[in-house]
NUKOL-116809 format. One record per residue (C-alpha): x, y, z. Coordinates in steps of 0.25 Angstrom, whole numbers, padded with zeros to 4 digits, always signed. Example, Ala and Ser with C-alpha at 12.3 -4.5 7.8 and 13.67 -1.06 7.14 Angstrom:
BEGIN
+0049-0018+0031+0055-0004+0029
This chain:
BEGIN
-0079+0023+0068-0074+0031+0079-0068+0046+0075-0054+0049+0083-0057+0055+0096-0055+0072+0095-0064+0080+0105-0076+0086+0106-0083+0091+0093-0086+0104+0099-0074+0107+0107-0065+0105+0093-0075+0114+0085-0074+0124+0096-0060+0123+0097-0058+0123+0082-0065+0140+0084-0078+0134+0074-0091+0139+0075-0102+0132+0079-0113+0132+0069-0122+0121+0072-0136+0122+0073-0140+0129+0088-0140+0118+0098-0150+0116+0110-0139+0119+0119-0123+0121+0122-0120+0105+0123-0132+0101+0113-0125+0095+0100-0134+0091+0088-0138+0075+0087-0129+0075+0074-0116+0080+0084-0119+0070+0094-0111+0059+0095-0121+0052+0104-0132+0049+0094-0130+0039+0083-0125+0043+0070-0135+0040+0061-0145+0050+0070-0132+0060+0070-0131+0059+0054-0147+0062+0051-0147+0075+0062-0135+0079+0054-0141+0077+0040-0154+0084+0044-0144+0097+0047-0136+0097+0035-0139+0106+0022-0138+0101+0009-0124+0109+0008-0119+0102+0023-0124+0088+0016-0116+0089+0002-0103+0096+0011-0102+0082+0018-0102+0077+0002-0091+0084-0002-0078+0079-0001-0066+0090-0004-0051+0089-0006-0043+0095+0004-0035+0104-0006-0048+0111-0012-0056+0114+0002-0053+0122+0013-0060+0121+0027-0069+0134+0026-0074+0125+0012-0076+0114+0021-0084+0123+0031-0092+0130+0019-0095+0119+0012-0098+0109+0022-0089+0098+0015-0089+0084+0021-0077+0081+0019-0062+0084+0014-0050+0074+0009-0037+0075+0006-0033+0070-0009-0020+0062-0009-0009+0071-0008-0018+0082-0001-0011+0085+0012-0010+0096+0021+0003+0105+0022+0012+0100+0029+0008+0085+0026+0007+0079+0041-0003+0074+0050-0004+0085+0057-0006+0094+0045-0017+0085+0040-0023+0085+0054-0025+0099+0057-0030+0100+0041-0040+0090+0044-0045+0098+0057-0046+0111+0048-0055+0105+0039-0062+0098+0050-0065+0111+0058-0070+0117+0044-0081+0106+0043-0084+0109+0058-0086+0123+0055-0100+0120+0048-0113+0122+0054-0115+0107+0057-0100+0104+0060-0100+0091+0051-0085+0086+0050-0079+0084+0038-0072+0070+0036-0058+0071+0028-0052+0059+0018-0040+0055+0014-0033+0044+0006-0027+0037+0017-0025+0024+0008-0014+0020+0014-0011+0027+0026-0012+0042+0027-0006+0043+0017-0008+0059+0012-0001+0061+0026+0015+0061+0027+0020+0054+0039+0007+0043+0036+0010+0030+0036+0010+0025+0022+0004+0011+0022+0006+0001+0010-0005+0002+0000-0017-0004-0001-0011-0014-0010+0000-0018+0001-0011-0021+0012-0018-0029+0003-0005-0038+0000-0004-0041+0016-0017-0047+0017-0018-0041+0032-0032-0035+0034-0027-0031+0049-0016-0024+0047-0024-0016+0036-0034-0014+0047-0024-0007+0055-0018+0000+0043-0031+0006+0042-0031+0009+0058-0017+0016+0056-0022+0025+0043-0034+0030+0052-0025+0035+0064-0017+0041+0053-0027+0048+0046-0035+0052+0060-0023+0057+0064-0023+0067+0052-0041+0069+0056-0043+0064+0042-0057+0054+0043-0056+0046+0031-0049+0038+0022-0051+0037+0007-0046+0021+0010-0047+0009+0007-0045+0006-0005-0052-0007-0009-0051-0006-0023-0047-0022-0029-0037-0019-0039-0039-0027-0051-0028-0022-0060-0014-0018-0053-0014-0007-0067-0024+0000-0058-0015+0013-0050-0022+0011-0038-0020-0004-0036-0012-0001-0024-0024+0005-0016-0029-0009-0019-0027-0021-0008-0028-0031-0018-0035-0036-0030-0043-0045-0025-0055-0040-0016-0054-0048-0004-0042-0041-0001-0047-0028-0002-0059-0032+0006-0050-0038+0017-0042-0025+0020-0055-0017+0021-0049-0020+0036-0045-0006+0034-0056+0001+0034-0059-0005+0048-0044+0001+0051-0048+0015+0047-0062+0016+0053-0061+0009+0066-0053+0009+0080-0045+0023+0082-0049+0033+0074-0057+0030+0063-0057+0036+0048-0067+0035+0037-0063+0024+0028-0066+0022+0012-0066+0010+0004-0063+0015-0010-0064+0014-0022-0078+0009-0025-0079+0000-0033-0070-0007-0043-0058+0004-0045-0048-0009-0045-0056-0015-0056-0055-0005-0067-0052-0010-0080-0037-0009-0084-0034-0005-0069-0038+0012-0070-0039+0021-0060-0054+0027-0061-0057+0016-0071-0068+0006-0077-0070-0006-0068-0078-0015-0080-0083-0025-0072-0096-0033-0067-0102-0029-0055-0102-0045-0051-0085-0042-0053-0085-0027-0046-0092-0035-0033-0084-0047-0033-0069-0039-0033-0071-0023-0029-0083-0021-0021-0079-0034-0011-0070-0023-0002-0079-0012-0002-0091-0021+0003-0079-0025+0013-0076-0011+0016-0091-0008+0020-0093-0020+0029-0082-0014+0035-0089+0000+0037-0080+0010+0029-0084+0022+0029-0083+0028+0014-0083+0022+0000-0074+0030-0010-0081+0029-0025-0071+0024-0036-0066+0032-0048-0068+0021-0057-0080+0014-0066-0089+0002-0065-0092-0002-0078-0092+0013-0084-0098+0020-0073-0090+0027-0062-0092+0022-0048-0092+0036-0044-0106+0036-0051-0111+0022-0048-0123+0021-0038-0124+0006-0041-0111+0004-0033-0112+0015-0023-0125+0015-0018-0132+0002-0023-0118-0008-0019-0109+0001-0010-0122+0007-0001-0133-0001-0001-0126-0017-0004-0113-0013+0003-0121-0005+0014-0110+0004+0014-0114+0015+0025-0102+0025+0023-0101+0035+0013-0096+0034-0001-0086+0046-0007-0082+0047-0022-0068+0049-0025-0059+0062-0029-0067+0070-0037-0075+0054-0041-0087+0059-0045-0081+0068-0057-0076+0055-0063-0093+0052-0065-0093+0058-0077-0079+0057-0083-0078+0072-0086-0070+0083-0077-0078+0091-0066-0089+0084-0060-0104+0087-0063-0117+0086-0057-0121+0073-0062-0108+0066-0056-0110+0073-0043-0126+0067-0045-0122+0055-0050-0111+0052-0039-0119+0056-0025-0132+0049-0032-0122+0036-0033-0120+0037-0018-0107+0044-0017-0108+0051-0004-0096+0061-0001-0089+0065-0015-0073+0068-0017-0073+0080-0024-0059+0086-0021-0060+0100-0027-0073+0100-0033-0081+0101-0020-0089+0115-0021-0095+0109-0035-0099+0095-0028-0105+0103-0019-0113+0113-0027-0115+0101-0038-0121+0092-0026-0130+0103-0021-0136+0106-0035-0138+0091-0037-0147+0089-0024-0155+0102-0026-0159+0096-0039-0162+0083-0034-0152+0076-0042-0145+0071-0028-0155+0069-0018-0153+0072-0004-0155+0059+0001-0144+0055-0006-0136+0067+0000-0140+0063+0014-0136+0048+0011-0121+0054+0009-0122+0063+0019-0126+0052+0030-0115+0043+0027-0105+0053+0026-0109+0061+0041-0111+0046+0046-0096+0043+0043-0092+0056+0049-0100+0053+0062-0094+0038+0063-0081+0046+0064-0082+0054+0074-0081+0068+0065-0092+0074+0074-0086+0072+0086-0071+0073+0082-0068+0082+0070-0054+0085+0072-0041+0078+0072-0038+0069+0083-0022+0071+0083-0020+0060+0091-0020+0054+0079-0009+0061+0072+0003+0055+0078-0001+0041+0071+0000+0047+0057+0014+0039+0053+0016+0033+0065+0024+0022+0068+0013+0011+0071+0007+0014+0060+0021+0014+0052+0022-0001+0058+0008-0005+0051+0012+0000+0039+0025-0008+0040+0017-0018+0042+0008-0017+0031+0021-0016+0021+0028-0029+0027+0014-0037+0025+0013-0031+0011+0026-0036+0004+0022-0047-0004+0035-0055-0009+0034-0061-0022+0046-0066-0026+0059-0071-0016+0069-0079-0026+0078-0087-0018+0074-0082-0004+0079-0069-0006+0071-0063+0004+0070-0059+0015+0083-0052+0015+0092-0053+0025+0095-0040+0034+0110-0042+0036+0114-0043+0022+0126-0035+0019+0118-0025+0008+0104-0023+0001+0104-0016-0011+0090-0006-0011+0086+0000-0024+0072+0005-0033+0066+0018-0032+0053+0013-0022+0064+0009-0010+0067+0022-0004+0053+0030-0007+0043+0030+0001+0034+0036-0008+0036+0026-0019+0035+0015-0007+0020+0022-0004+0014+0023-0017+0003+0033-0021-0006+0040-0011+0006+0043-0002+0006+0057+0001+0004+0062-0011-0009+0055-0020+0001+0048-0030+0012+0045-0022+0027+0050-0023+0041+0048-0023+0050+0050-0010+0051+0050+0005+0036+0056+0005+0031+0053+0020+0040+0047+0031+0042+0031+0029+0052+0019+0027+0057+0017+0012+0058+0003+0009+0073+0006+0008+0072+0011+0021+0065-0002+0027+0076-0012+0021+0089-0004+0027+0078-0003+0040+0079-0019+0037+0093-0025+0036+0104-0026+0047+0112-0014+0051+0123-0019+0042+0116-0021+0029+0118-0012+0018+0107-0007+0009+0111+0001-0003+0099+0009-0010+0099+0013-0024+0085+0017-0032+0092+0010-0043+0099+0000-0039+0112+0006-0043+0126+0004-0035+0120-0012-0033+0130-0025-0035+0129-0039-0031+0135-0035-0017+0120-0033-0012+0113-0044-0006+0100-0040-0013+0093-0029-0019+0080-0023-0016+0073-0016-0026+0062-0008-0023+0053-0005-0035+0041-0003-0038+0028+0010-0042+0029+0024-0039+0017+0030-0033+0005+0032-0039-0011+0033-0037-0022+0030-0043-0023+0033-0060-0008+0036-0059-0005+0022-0056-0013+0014-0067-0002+0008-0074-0010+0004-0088+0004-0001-0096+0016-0008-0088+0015-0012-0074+0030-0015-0072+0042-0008-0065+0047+0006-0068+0060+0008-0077+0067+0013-0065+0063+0000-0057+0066-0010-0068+0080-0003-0068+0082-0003-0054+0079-0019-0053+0088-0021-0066+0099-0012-0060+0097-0024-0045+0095-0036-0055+0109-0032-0062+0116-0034-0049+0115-0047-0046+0109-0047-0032+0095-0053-0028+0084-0042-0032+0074-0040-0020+0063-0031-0027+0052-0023-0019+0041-0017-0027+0033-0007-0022+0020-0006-0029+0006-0003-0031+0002-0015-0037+0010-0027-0044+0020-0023-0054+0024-0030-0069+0039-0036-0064+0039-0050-0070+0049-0046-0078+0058-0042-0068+0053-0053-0056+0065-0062-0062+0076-0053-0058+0070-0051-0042+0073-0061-0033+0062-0055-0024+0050-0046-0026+0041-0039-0015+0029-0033-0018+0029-0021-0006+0017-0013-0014+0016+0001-0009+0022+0000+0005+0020+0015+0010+0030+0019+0021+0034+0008+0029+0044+0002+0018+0052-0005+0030+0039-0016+0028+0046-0018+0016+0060-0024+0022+0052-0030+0031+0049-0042+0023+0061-0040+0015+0070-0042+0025+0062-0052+0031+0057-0047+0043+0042-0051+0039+0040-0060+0029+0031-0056+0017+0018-0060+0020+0010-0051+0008+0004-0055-0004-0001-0049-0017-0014-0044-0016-0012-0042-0033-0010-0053-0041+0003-0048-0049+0003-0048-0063+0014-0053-0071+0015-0043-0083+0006-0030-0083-0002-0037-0095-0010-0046-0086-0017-0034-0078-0028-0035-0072-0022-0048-0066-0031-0053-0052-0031-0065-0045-0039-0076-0052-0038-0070-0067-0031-0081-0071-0020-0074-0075-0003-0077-0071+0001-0068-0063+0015-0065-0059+0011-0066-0044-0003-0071-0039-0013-0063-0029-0009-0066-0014+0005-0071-0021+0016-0068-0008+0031-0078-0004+0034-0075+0011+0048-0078+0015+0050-0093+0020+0048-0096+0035+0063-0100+0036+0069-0088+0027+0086-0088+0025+0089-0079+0016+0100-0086+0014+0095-0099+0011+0090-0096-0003+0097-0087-0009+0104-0081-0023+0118-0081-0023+0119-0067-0024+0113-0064-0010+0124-0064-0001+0129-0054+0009+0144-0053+0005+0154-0060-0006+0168-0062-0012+0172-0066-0026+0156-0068-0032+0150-0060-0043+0137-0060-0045+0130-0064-0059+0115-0068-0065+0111-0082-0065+0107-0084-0080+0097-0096-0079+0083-0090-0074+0078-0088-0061+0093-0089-0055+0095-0074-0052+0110-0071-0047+0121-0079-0044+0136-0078-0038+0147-0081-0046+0161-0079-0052+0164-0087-0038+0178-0090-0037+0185-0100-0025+0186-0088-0012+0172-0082-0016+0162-0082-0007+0148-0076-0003+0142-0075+0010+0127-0073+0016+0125-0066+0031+0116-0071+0041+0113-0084+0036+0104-0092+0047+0105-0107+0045+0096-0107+0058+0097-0118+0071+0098-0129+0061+0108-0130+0050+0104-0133+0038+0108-0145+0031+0113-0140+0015+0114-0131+0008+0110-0130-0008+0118-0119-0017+0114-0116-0031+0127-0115-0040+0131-0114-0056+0147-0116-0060+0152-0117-0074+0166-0118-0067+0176-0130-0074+0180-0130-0059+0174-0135-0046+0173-0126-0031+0163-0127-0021+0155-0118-0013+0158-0117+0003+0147-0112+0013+0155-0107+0024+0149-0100+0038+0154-0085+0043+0166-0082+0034+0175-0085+0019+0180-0097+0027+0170-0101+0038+0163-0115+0041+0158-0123+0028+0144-0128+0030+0144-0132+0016+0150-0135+0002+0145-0135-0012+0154-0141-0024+0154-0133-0034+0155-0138-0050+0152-0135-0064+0138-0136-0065+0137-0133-0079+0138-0116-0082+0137-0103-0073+0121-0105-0072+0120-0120-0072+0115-0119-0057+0114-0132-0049+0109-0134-0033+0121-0141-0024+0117-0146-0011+0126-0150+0001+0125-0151+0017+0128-0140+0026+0136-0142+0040+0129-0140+0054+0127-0124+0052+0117-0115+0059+0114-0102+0063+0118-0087+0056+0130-0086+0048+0138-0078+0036+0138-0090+0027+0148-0089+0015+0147-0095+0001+0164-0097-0001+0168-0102-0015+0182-0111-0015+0187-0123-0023+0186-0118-0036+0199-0114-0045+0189-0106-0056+0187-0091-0052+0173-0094-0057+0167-0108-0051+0152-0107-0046+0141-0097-0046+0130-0099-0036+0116-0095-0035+0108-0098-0022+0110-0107-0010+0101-0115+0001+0102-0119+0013+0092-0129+0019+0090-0139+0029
């Protein structure tokens, strides 16, 4: 793993105004074997272990929170390393700001007598995302529905420019955690529920780590945090050891063939005992079978969980570097770790072959990046943070995410010269909402919280110049003018416990009143749900004529309208299996159980899409004389009616392509005691006939029948009108859909 290129160690210590305290050198140009780059690592990590006091040795343990050190701490104590929790920023929050704090704390780890860098983590889990101005990329979840292990390798490229461009080293990511129940509140960091997929997008530690600079990846949590019983955070995962190797530890073993360079400890149990605690899974599976040769770091304050009482203690501490963990999280409680640790190897209780263990891994790491050599921010780097490259990928990553699920009577793609959308639901202007939790802040937030494209800004991006889109949260001021609605709906952000939904699994009042407020309308509903996971909506699917799962997009919401409007066709597929009521959780492929839609379930739009060739009667472009109403028999959705002779409906942009078609097939109901008949004309009211349907009683209002005829010769792009005449009712047809084909 090649460290960015920054300059000579020396000339950046001299220049920083550091002293020197190194050991007394043969000569002016002599370095010590450990400082030189020349000699292999291994024979530069045992010179350095053969200088290091017991104090220097348990300071490169010792991992401390950002908020609760300052860099004279990090010069007195040796420390090894310093993170940043999610939301823990520098002031002001940019890249810059976060550089420069990085090289503050790294000058202070310079300052010691052996000049041992420290390395610097960060949840970067999907994008930089403490960082405003990073990009926000779709969650781990999104990735996992595109299926595409290369663009998540490249995902992973454009994290490590990112984050190198702030000097940050390492990122507490991925997340290979196999999701078993989507009541659990960190499904979203999962790719999927099934651990191939998990497995496959290991492809992104080898972004992280390699070509460029390079940054520290981790494969968390280990081992079997998806599988807890009834979907807890931190909870008991009650299986056998022959089920916890067949579905959570596949990833990680792909993970270490893949030469990741940290293992991040779970909160949760195995069986009772807390993984934190476990030597069985950390030294015996992870270190010898796996051969894992990078180090292994508990998680936020992870070791104080051992016990299950508040503050840690000296048996926890013990217990947790005995079961191999090697560099320990603990954020505020760093001086005590210390002094705990030192008392614990003095008594022999921790002996120092295990110390040297984690100190060889961890200096090894720091070696393979470069730290000795190049300490400090290379701010070529900086510029990439939110660039728009990087912007493109992500884009990407959303477009290649969208799994379509339902698409009654063709509805989409939508066309882009439609006369007027109508946009409502709380998550499509709010880029917060549209990025989940661990955006900015650790649990997410409301609002325009870091540059980026709502998904309401990514649909009025979308349509022609003289397409109108209405936006309204709640969907109020809509009528039956609008060629469709959009609603976007969905979760509000969330991490970790704070996301364990136990009881429903449904929609939000505000949602449901949303879609209730588009349904009573009359015009087809379009409904994009933004989510951590797969929602309770079987109830409401009826009303929709089409539903898009966009998951947590981040901040490219124009990704979004790209498959919307057609421009790429919807190529993801659920990496869940989605659930038909909340009662069947934990629902997984090959449970034998119903669900509402299956794992890998996913429509693309047909190769020869019309919009307009399948269609409800109530998605048209402009109209005279026709009220809408609500079919009554089931599946029927809307119709046009109260048609009266001088009516008529017309669609823009109708393509009948280079060969015209042959008929045309119009879904009608009359409970008229008169006959008319229905007249498709090209351009205008009174235009070209290519074809005409007879209209008669066919028995009541919502007694619908299929009437075939011929079309004349008609090819190319058209306005083409539905006109109404012959009839001397003021009420003679209601119609439903039409088709043309060849």
């Amino acid at each position: 793993m090649s460290r960015r290129l920054r300059g000579a160690f020396a000339a950046l210590v001299l220049a920083a105004g550091l002293t020197m305290a190194a050991p007394p050198l043969a000569g002016p140009a002599a370095v010590l074997p450990y400082q030189d780059p020349a000699l292999p690592i291994p024979t530069r990590v045992a010179d350095l272990l053969g200088r290091m006091s017991l104090d220097e040795k348990i300071g490169q343990m010792t991992q401390a929170e950002r908020g609760s050190v300052s860099n004279a701490d990090v010069t007195n104590s040796r420390l090894g390393s310093v993170l940043s929790g999610g939301g823990s920023a520098p002031s002001p929050n940019n890249a810059t700001s976060w550089a420069n704090m990085y090289d503050g704390f790294q000058n202070a780890a310079l300052a010691t007598p052996l000049h041992i860098p420290l390395i610097y983590g960060v949840d970067a889990v999907h994008g930089h995302n403490n960082v405003v101005g990073a990009t926000i990329f779709p969650h781990n979840i999104g990735l996992g529905a595109t299926r595409d292990t290369a663009l998540v390798q490249r995902i992973g490229r454009a994290v490590a420019e990112e984050v190198s461009g702030t000097g940050t080293d390492w990122d507490f990511a991925p997340c290979l955690c196999v999701a078993r129940n989507d009541r659990w509140g960190r499904t979203y960091e999962s790719f999927g529920e099934d651990p191939e997929i998990a497995s496959s997008m290991t492809t992104i530690v080898t972004g992280l780590q390699t070509g460029g600079p390079s940054v520290l990846a981790t494969a968390k949590h280990y081992l079997g945090d998806g599988g807890t019983t009834g979907g807890v955070d931190q909870g008991n995962t009650q299986i056998s050891e022959s089920e916890l190797r067949a579905i959570h530890l596949p990833p990680f073993q792909a993970a270490v063939q893949r030469g990741v360079g940290s293992v991040m400890i779970s909160y949760s149990s195995w069986n009772g005992l807390k993984s934190h605690a476990n030597q069985y899974l950390i030294t015996t599976v992870l270190k010898t079978e796996l051969g894992f040769a990078g180090f292994v770091v508990s998680d936020w304050n992870g070791i104080d969980q051992i016990d299950g009482q508040p503050g840690f203690t000296a048996a926890e501490v013990r217990t947790a570097v005995n079961a191999g963990i090697d560099m320990v999280m603990v954020p505020q409680a760093w001086r005590t770790f210390i002094s705990t640790l030192r008392t614990e190897v003095q008594a022999g209780r921790v002996t120092m072959a295990r110390i040297d263990d984690a100190n060889r891994r961890i200096l090894t790491k720091k070696f393979e990046l470069g730290l000795f050599e190049r300490p400090l921010t290379d701010r070529t780097w900086t510029s990439t943070v939110g660039s728009a490259a990087h912007r493109d990928i992500a884009r990407e990553a959303v477009r290649k995410s969208q799994v379509l699920l339902k698409n009654q009577f063709g509805v989409l793609p939508l066309p882009k010269t439609a006369n007027k959308y109508f946009v409502a639901g709380k998550s499509a202007d709010n880029i917060g909402y549209q990025s989940g939790g661990w955006t900015i802040s650790w649990q997410g937030s409301s609002g325009a919280i870091t540059p980026g494209t709502t998904i309401l800004q990514g649909i009025r991006a979308a349509v022609s110049p003289g397409t109108t889109v209405t936006y309204n949260a709640t969907g109020a001021g809509i009528d039956g003018s609008y060629k469709a609605a959009i609603a976007v709906v969905g979760e509000t952000p969330y991490a970790e416990g704070a996301g364990d939904r136990p009881g429903g699994m449904g929609l939000d009042s505000t949602d449901l009143a949303t879609l209730n407020t588009l349904k009573a309308s009359g015009v087809p509903v379009v409904v994009v749900l933004v989510s951590g996971r797969p929602l309770d909506i079987a109830a409401q699917l009826p009303d929709w004529h089409a539903l898009v799962a966009a998951w947590l997009p981040g901040t490219e919401g124009r990704g979004v309208a790209d498959v919307l409007f057609g421009d790429y066709n919807p190529t993801g597929t659920l990496p869940m299996t989605w659930m038909q009521s909340a009662s069947q959780q934990p629902i997984n492929r090959g449970d034998g159980k119903t669900p509402l839609f299956g794992y890998g379930a996913g429509q693309q739009f047909p190769a020869t899409q019309n919009p307009y060739n399948i269609i409800g009667a109530v998605y048209y472009d402009g109209q005279q004389g026709t009220q809408l109403e609500r079919c009554t028999d089931g599946g029927c959705g809307q119709n046009v009616g109260w048609i009266a002779t001088g009516d008529w409906l017309y669609y823009d942009g109708v393509d009948f392509g280079a060969t015209p078609p042959a008929r045309v097939l119009t879904r009608l109901a009359s409970g008229a005691s008169t006959t008319g008949r229905i007249e498709y004309r090209l351009d205008s009211p009174t235009g070209t006939v290519v074809a005409t349907v007879q209209v008669a009683n066919t028995g009541g209002w919502q007694s619908w029948v299929s009437r075939t005829v011929t079309t004349g010769a008609v090819t190319g792009v058209h306005r083409l009108y539905l006109t109404f005449t012959g009839a001397t009712a003021a009420d003679f047809v209601n119609v439903n859909w039409f088709q043309f084909s060849r």
